[in-house]
C-alpha positions as CSV (number, residue, x, y, z in Angstrom):
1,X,135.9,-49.0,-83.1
2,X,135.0,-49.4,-79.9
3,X,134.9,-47.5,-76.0
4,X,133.4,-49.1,-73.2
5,X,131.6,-51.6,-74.7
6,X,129.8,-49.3,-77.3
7,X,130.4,-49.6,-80.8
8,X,131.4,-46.2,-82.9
9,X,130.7,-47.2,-86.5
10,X,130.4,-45.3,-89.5
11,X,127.5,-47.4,-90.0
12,X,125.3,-45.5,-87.1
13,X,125.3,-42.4,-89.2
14,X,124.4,-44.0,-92.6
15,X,121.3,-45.2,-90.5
16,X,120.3,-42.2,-89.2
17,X,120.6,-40.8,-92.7
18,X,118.5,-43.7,-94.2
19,X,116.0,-43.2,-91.3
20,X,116.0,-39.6,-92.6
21,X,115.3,-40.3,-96.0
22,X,112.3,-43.2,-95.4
23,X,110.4,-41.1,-93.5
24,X,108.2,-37.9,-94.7
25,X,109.0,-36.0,-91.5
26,X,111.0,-33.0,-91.4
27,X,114.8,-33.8,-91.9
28,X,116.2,-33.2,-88.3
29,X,120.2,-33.2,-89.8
30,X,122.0,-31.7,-92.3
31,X,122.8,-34.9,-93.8
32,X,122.8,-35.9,-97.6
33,X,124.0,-38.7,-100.0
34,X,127.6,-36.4,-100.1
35,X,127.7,-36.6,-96.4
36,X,127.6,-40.3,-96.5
37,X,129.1,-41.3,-99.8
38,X,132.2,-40.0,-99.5
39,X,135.2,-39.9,-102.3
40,X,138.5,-39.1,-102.3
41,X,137.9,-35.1,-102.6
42,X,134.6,-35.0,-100.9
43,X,136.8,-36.9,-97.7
44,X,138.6,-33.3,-97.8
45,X,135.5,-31.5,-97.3
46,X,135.2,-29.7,-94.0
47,X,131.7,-28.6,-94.4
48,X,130.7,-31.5,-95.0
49,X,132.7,-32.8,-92.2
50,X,131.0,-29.8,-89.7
51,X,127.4,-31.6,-90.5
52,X,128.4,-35.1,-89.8
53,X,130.2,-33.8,-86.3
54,X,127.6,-31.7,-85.0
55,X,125.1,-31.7,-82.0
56,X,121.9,-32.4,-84.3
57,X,123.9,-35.7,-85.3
58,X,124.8,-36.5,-82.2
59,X,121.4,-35.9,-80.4
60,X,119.5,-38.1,-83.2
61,X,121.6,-41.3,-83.6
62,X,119.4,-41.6,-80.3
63,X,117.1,-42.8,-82.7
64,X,119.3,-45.4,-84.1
65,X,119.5,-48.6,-82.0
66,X,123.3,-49.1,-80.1
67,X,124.6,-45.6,-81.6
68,X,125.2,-44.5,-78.1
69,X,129.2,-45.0,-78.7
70,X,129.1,-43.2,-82.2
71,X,126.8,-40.4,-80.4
72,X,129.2,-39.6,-77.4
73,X,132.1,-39.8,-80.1
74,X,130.5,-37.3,-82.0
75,X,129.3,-34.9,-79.5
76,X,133.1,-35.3,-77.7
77,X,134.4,-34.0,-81.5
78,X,131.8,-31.5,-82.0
79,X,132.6,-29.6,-79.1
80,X,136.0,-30.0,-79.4
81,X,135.8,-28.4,-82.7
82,X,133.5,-25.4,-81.6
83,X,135.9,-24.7,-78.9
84,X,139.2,-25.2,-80.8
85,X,137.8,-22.8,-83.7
86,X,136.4,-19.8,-81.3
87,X,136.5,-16.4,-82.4
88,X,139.2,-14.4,-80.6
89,X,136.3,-12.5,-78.8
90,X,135.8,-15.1,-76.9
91,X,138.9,-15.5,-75.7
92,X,138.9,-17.8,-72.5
93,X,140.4,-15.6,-69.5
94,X,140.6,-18.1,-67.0
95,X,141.2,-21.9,-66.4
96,X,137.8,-22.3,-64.8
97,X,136.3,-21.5,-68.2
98,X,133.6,-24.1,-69.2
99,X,135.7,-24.3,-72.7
100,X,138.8,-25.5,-70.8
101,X,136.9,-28.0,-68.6
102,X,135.1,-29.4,-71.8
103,X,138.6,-29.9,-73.1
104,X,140.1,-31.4,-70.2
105,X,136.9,-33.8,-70.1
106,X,137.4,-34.7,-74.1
107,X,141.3,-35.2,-73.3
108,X,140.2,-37.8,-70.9
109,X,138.5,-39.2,-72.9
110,X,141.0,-39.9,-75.4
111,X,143.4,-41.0,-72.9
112,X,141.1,-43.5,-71.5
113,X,140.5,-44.8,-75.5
114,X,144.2,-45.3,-75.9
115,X,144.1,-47.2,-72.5
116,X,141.8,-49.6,-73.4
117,X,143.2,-49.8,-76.6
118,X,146.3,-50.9,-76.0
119,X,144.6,-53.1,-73.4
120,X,143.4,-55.8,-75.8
């Protein structure tokens, strides 16, 4: 896939993973051989699914050269899925709530996608 030029691929986060594992620093992810050899039961697994599309990913595929698509993408899903699964004490009150404007932003976003998408 691609958005403005910048390639989201599956592929970024394999390499960030791979860069994980060759090196005998600290793991900065959550990431495993199950996160990134997936089968037909593991593809079911939201855990799993919570590690891939979270902000650690996001912020390290930094790391990994011309992830910058595949690092928007997942920060854009990542904090659309914190906001979507809030705890009803935080219930947003008003429309000016950062939640709503994060959502209006990642709509956008999508919109813009399916643009250029049906552009080509």
């Amino acid at each position: 896939m691609n958005y403005k030029g910048m390639d989201i691929l599956w592929q970024h986060i394999d390499q960030l993973y791979q860069q994980e594992q060759s090196t005998m620093l600290l793991f900065r992810t959550r990431l495993t051989k199950a996160h990134i050899h997936l089968n037909p039961f593991s593809k079911m697994n939201l855990k799993l699914a919570k590690d891939i599309f979270s902000l650690q990913v996001a912020k390290n595929l930094g790391s990994v050269q011309g992830a910058e698509g595949t690092a928007m993408f997942v920060s854009h899903v990542t904090e659309w899925f914190e906001i979507i699964n809030a705890k009803a004490n935080h219930a947003i009150y008003s429309m000016s709530d950062s939640r709503i404007l994060k959502l209006k932003s990642f709509i956008e976003f999508l919109l813009d996608w399916k643009v250029r998408l049906f552009d080509l």
